[in-house]
C-alpha positions in Angstrom: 0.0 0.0 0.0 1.5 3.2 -1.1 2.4 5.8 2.0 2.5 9.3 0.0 -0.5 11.3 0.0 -0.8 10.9 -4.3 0.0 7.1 -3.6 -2.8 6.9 -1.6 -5.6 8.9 -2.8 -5.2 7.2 -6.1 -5.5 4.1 -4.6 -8.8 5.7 -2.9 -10.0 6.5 -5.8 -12.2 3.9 -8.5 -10.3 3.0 -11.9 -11.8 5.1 -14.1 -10.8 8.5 -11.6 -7.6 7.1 -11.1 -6.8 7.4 -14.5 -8.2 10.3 -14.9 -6.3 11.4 -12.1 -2.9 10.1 -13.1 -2.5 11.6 -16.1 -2.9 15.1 -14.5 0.3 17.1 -13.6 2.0 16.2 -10.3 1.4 19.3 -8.6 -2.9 18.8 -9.6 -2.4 15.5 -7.9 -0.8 17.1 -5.3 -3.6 19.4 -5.0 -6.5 17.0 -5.2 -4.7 14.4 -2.5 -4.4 17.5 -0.2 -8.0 18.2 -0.4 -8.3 14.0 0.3 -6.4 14.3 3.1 -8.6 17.1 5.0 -11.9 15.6 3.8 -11.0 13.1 5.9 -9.9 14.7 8.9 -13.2 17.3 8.6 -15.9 15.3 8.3 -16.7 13.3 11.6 -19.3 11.2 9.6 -16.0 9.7 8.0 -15.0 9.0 11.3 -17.3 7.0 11.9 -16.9 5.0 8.8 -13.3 4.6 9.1 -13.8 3.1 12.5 -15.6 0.2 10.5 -13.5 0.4 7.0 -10.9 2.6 6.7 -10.8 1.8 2.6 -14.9 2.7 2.6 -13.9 6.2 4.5 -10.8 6.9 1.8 -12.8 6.2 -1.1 -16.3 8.0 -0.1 -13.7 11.2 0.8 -12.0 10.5 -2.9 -15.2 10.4 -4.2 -16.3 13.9 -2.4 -13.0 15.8 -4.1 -13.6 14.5 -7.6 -17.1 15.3 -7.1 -16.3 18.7 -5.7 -13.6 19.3 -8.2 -16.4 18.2 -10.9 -18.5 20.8 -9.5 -15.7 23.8 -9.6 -14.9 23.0 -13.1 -18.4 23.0 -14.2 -18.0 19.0 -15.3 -20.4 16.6 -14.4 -19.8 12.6 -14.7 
């Protein structure tokens, strides 16, 4: 299991964003696993979750970011 931020919000993430993703400049990635990062220590809901599954809580918050990044960009999937 990867131990970087990038490493692991890509992991986090489902195929198809991953690739999406990994093709973006490193400093994007960067971006986007920084935003990961403090969904995860925000949201207390995720707490919760991660108490249970810890993959379930890093893949809803990857799935917030792309959607909020989605959202900023005017992009929907």
């Amino acid at each position: 299991m990867p131990t970087d931020p990038v490493g692991r919000f890509l992991t986090a993430l489902d195929p198809e964003h991953r690739e999406a993703v990994s093709g973006r400049p490193r400093a994007e990635q960067e971006r986007l696993a920084a935003a990961w990062e403090r969904e995860l220590e925000a949201d207390t809901a995720l707490d919760s979750l991660d108490e249970l599954s810890p993959p379930a809580a890093e893949a809803e918050a990857a799935r917030r970011v792309i959607g909020s990044e989605n959202d900023r960009d005017g992009t929907r999937e």
